[in-house]
N, C-alpha and C positions, 0 to 999 in steps of 0.2 A: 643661628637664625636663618641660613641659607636654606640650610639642609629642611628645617622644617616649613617652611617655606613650598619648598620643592616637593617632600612629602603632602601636601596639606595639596598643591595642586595635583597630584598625580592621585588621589585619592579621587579626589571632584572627578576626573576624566575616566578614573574605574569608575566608578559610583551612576555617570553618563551616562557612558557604554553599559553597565547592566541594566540601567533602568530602560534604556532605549530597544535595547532583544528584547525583554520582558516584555513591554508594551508592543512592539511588532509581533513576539508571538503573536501573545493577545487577539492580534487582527484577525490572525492566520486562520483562530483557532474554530474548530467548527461546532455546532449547535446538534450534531447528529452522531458526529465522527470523532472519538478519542485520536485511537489508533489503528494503523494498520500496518500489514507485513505482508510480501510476499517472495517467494527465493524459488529456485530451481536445485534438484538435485536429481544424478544421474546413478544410473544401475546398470551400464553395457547398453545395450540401443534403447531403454526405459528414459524417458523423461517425465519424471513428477515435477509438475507447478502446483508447490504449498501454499496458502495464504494465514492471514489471522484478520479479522477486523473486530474489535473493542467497541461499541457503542457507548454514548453520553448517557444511560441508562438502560433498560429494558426497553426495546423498540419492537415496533409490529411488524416489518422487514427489516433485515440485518446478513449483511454476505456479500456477494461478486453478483453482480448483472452479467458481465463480460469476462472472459479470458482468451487475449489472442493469441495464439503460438507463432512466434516466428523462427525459420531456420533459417543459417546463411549460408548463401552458395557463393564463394569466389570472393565477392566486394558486396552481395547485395542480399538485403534479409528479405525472406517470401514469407508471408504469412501461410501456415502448413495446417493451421485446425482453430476454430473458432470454438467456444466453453458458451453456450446460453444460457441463463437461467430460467428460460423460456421452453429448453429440451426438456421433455420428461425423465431423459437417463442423467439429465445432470443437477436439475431443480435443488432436489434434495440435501447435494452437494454445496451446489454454488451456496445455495438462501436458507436462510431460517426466519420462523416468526416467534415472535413474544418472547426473547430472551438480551440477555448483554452484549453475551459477542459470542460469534460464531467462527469455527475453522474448519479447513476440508483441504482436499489437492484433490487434482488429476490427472491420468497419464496419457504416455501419448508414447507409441512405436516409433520411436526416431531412428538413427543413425550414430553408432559410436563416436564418429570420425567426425561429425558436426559439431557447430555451437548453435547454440538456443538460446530463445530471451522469451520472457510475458509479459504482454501490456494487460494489467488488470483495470475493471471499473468497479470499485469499490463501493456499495450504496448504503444506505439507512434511512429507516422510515419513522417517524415518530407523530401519530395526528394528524394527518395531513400534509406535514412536512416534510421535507428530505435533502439529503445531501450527498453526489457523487463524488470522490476522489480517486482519482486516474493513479496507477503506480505500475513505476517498471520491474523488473523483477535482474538482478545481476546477471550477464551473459553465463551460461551454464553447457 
């Protein structure tokens, strides 16, 4: 009788606990923005920042507003190139319209012997509406 007992509570406290993420997702979750990704990878002094962002459907903007490149020198990271989606050499890249999800990268002449990071701004347009989500990219 112990044992089930014991079972039957530890059940209730999984049972909690999932329902309790589930509904926090929930909160989290955006009206614009499924998914996104973004990563760095290296070719010798080449630094590509790749992205991905998923839209909640077919949106009429979908892509990167922002891409900041930072390098670090010693203890402190400079920011070394900014991505616009406002440049005409990068528009194309960063944004798309009238589709689900859009990907793209860019490069950037760095330094072997350095590390890198991206802070992205992730956007999506649907109607009138929109949603930005900010993401970092793993030090590369």
């Amino acid at each position: 009788m112990r044992k089930k007992t014991l079972r039957m509570i530890a059940l209730i406290v999984a049972l909690t606990l999932l329902l309790t993420t589930a509904a926090f997702a929930a909160m989290e979750a955006s009206a614009y923005i499924n998914v996104t990704n973004a990563w760095i990878e290296r070719d010798g002094n080449t630094v590509e920042v790749d992205f991905y962002i998923i839209g909640a459907g077919t949106m009429d903007q979908i892509g990167v507003k922002y891409i900041y490149l930072y390098e670090k020198n010693g203890y402190t990271w400079n920011l070394v190139k900014t991505y616009a989606y406002t440049d005409p050499l990068y528009a194309s890249t960063l944004m798309a319209s009238s589709i689900h999800a859009h990907a793209g990268y860019v490069t950037y002449s760095g330094s072997s012997n350095k590390q890198y990071y991206a802070s992205c701004r992730f956007y999506a347009e649907k109607d009138g509406g929109s949603d930005t989500y900010p993401q970092d990219t793993p030090i590369g």
